[in-house]
C-alpha positions in Angstrom: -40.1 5.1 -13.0 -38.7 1.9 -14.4 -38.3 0.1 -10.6 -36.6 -3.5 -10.5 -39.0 -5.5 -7.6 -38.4 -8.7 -5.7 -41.3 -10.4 -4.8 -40.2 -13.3 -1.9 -43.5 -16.2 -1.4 -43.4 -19.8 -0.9 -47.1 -20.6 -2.8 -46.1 -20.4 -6.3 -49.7 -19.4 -7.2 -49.1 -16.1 -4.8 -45.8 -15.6 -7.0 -47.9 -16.0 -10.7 -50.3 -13.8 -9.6 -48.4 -10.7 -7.6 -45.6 -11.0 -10.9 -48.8 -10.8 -13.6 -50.3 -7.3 -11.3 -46.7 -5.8 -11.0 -45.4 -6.5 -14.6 -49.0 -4.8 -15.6 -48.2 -1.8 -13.6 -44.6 -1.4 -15.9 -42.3 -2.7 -12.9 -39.9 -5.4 -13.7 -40.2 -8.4 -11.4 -37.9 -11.4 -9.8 -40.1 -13.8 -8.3 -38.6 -16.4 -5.7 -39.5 -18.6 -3.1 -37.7 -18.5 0.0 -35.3 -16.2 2.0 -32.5 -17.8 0.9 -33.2 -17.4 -2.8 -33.9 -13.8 -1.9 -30.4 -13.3 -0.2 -29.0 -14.3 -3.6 -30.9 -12.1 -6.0 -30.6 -8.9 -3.7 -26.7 -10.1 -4.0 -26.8 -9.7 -7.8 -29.0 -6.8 -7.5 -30.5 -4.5 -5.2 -34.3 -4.1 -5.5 -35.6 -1.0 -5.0 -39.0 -2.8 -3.5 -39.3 -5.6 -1.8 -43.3 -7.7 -1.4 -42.3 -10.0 1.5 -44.6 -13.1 2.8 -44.6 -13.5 6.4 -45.0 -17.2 6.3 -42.7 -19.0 5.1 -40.8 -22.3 6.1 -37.1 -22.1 7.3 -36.7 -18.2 7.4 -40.0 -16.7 7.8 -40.9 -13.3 6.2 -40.3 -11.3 9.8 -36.7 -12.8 10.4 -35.5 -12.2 6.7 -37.2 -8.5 7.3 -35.0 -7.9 10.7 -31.9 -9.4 9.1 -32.3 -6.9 5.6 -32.9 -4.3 8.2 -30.1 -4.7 10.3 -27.3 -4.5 7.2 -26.7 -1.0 5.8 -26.7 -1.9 2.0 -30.3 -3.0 2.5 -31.5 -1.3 5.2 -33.2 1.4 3.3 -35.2 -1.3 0.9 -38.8 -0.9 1.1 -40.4 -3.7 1.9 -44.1 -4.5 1.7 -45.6 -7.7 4.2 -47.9 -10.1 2.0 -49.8 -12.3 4.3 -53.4 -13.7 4.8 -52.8 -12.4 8.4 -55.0 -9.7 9.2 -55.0 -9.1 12.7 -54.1 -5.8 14.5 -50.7 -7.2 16.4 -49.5 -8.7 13.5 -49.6 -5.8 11.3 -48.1 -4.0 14.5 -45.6 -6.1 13.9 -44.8 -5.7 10.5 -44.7 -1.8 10.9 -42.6 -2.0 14.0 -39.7 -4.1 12.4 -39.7 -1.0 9.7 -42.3 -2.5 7.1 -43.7 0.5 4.3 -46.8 -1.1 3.9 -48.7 -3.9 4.2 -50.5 -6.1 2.0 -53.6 -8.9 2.6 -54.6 -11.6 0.9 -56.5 -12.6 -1.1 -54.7 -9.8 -3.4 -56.9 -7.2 -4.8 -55.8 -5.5 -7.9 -56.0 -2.3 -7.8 -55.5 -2.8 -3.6 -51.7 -4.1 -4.7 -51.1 -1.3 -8.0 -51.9 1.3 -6.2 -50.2 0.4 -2.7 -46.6 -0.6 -5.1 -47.5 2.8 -6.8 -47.4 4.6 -4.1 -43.8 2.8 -2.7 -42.1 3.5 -6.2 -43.4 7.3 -6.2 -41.7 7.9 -2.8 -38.7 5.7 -3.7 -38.6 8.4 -6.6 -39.2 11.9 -4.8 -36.0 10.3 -3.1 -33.6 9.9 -5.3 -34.5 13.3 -6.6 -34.4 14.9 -3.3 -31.1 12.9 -2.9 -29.8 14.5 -6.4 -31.0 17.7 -5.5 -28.8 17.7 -2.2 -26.1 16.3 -4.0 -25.8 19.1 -6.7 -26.7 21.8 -3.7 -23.7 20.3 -1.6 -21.6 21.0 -4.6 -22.8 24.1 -5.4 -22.7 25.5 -1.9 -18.5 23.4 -1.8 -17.8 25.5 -4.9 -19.4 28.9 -3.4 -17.0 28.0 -0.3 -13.7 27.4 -2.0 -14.1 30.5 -4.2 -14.8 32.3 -1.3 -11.6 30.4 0.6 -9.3 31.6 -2.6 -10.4 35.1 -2.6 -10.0 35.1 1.6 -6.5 33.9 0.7 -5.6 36.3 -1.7 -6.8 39.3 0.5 -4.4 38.0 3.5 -1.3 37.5 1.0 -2.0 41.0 -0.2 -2.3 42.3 3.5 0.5 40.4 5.5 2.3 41.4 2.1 2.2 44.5 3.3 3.4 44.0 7.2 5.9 42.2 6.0 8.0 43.9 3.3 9.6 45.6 5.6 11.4 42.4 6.3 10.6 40.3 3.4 10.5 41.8 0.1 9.9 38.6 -1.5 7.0 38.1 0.4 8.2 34.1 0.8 8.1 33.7 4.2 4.4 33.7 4.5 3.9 31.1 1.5 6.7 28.9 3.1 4.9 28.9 7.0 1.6 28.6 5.0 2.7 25.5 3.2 4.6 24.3 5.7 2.2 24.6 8.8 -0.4 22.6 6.5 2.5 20.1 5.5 3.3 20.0 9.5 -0.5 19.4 10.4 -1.0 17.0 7.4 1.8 14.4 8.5 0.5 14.9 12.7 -2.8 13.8 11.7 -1.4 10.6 10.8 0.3 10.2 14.2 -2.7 8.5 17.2 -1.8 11.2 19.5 -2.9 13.9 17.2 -5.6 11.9 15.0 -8.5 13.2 16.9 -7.4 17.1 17.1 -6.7 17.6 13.8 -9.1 17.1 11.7 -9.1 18.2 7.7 -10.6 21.2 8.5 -8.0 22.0 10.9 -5.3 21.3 8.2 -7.5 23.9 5.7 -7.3 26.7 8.8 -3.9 26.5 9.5 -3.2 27.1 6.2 -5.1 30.1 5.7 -4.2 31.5 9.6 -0.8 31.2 9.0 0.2 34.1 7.5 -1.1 36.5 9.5 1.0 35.3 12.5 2.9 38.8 12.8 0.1 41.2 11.9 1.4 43.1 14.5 4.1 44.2 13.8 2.2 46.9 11.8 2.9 48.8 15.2 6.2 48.0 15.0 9.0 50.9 14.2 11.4 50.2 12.0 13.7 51.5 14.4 13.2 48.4 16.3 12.0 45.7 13.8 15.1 46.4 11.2 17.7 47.0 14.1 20.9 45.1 13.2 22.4 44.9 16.9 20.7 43.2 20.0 17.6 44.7 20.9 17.8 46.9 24.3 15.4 45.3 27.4 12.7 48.4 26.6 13.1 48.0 22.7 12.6 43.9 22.9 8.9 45.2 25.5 8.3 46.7 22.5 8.9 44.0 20.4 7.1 41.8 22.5 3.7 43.6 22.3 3.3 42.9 18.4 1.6 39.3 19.5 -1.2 40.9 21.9 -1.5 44.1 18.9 -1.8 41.4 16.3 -4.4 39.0 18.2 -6.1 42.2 20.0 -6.2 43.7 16.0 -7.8 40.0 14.6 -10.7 39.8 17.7 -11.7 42.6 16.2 -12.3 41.3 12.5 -13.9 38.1 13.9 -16.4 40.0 16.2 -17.8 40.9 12.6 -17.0 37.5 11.3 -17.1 34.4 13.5 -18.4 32.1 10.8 -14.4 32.4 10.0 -13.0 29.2 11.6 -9.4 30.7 10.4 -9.8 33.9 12.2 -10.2 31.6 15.5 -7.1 29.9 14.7 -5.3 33.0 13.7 -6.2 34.6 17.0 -4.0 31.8 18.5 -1.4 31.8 16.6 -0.9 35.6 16.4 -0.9 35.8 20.5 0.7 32.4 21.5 3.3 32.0 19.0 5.9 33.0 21.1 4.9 30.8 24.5 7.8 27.8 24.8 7.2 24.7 26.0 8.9 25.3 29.2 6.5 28.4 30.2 9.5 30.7 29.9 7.8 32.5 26.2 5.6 35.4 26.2 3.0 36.6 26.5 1.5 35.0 29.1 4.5 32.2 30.0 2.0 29.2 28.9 2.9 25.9 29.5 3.6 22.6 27.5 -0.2 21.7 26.1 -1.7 24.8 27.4 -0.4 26.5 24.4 -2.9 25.9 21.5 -2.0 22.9 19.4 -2.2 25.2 16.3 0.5 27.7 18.2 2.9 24.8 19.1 3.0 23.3 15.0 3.4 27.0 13.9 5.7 27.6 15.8 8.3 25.1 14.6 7.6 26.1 11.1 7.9 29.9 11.9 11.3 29.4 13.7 12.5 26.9 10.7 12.0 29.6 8.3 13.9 32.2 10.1 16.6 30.5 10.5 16.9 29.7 7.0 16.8 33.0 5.1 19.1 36.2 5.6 17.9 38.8 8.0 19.3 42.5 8.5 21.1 41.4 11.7 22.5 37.8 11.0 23.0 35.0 7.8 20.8 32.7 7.2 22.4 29.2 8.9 21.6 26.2 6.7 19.0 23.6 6.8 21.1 20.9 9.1 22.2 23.8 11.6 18.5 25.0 12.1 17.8 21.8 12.2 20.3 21.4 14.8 19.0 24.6 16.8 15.4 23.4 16.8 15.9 19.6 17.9 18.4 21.4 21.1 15.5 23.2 22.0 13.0 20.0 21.6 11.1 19.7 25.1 12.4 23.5 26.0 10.9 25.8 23.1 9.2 23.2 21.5 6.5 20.1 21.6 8.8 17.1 21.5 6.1 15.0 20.0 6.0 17.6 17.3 9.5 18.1 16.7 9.8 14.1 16.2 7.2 14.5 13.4 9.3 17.4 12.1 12.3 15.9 12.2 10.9 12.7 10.3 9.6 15.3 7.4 12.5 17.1 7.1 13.8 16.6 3.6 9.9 17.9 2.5 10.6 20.9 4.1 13.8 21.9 3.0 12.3 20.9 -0.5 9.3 23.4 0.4 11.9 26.3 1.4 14.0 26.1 -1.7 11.1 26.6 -4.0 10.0 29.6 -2.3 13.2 31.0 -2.0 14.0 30.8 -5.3 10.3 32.3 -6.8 
């Protein structure tokens, strides 16, 4: 490989005659004479090997070593001690502060070839092995989001199918999908939520989403289409759609836990219904015992509701669900979450009329 080396000496005759050996071996050289000098020309360009003397006036060659050492943009350099030393704690020294080899003077030719050989080989099975990871990592990111799009379009096709009993369209699962992602997206900007959701997070909420009311596969018609007010053993009925749905999606992730989505789901599916106040179902969870991804869906879930038609009421309009869901701020819902949502609002509505209209 073509490398670019920095040679660092104070004797100028140790400069001539390290340049002459390297610039015979094909490596191009930059030859100075003191730390300083050396600070300058790694400024204007990184070598890829540095041949260091230990001593030097000013800033000898083990300070300057520590101090390349200890930034990240050089810390990786090779470097390679030059000295007349040759005793066993100094060259103890030069490996301990992270030296790659280590030269003696007087300088033997074939000694200093070989040993810079050897340095620019490895620097090269690097940057090969770094490539190689590089175009791995992509293929293996590609591989992944293909498989994310076809996992998508399986759960549109199923949750499709729970839901066009209710939805036709099939728009209320795009709009909680988009708008559980938008939801998480704009809390991960907020300090209380920074650490919790993390871009990953965001990705998983998106795809767990719309499989919140798998349940209600068990659901009669009788019940889930009723047009009056629900009778105290229909809405037990009702109720048992989030344990079906999260009982039904354990199942799939027994056989699939590499699916960080599925987790999510499983929350979501069961907990969707717990308020704030403990007074929700299932399991009458309280404020931050509910799972964070249960308490954003939620919001979005209810938001959606409100604002399409269903077989027992009209749809109200974007200000008076809006209205409804800031009321129940603290009772049915995270208040630190409905502040976020209510400062997003306008996206939202944006979000909904899309879908509705698609």
């Amino acid at each position: 490989m073509e490398g670019n080396i920095l040679i660092v000496d104070d004797v100028v005759t140790n400069l001539a005659v390290l340049a002459n050996i390297i610039k015979n071996a094909g490596y191009t050289v930059r030859a100075v004479q003191s730390a300083y000098e050396a600070k300058d020309a790694i400024q204007a360009k990184l070598p890829d090997l540095i041949l260091l003397d230990i001593a030097m006036p000013g800033v000898d060659g083990f300070e300057f070593c520590d101090m390349l050492k200890a930034v990240p943009s050089t810390a990786e350099i090779p470097i390679i001690f030059v000295t007349a030393l040759s005793d066993p704690e100094t060259k103890k020294r030069c490996f301990s502060l992270g030296a790659a080899d280590f030269i003696e003077k007087p300088f033997d030719v074939n000694e200093v070839t070989m040993r810079v050989n050897t340095q620019m080989k490895n620097i090269s099975m690097q940057r090969e092995l770094e490539d190689y990871n590089k175009r791995l990592h992509k293929m293996m990111k590609d591989q992944i989001d293909k498989i994310t799009d076809d996992q998508r379009f399986l759960i549109y096709g199923l949750v499709k199918l729970a839901e066009t009993r209710e939805d036709p369209t099939g728009t209320h699962m795009i709009n909680v999908s988009e708008n559980a992602r938008f939801l998480a997206q704009s809390l991960q900007l907020s300090p209380k939520y920074e650490k919790e959701v993390s871009n990953s997070f965001i990705d998983d909420i998106e795809l767990a989403a719309p499989l919140h009311d798998i349940g209600n596969l068990t659901i009669s018609d009788r019940i889930l289409l009723k047009r009056g007010k629900l009778t105290p053993d229909e809405f037990a009925i009702m109720k048992t759609h989030t344990e079906t749905g999260a009982r039904t999606l354990k199942e799939i992730y027994s056989r699939n836990s590499y699916s960080r989505y599925l987790a999510m789901a499983i929350d979501i599916a069961y907990y969707h219904h717990e308020k704030w106040n403990g007074k929700g179902y299932p399991k009458g969870l309280k404020g931050n015992e509910i799972p964070l991804a249960a308490r954003i869906f939620t919001v979005v879930d209810v938001y959606d509701t409100l604002t399409r038609d269903k077989c027992y009421r009209d749809a109200f309009s974007h200000d008076e669900a809006m209205q409804i869901i800031t009321d129940e701020s603290g009772k049915s819902f995270d208040p630190d979450i409905i502040d976020i949502f209510t400062k997003i609002q306008n996206q939202l509505r944006r979000n909904a009329s899309v879908s509705l209209k698609s």
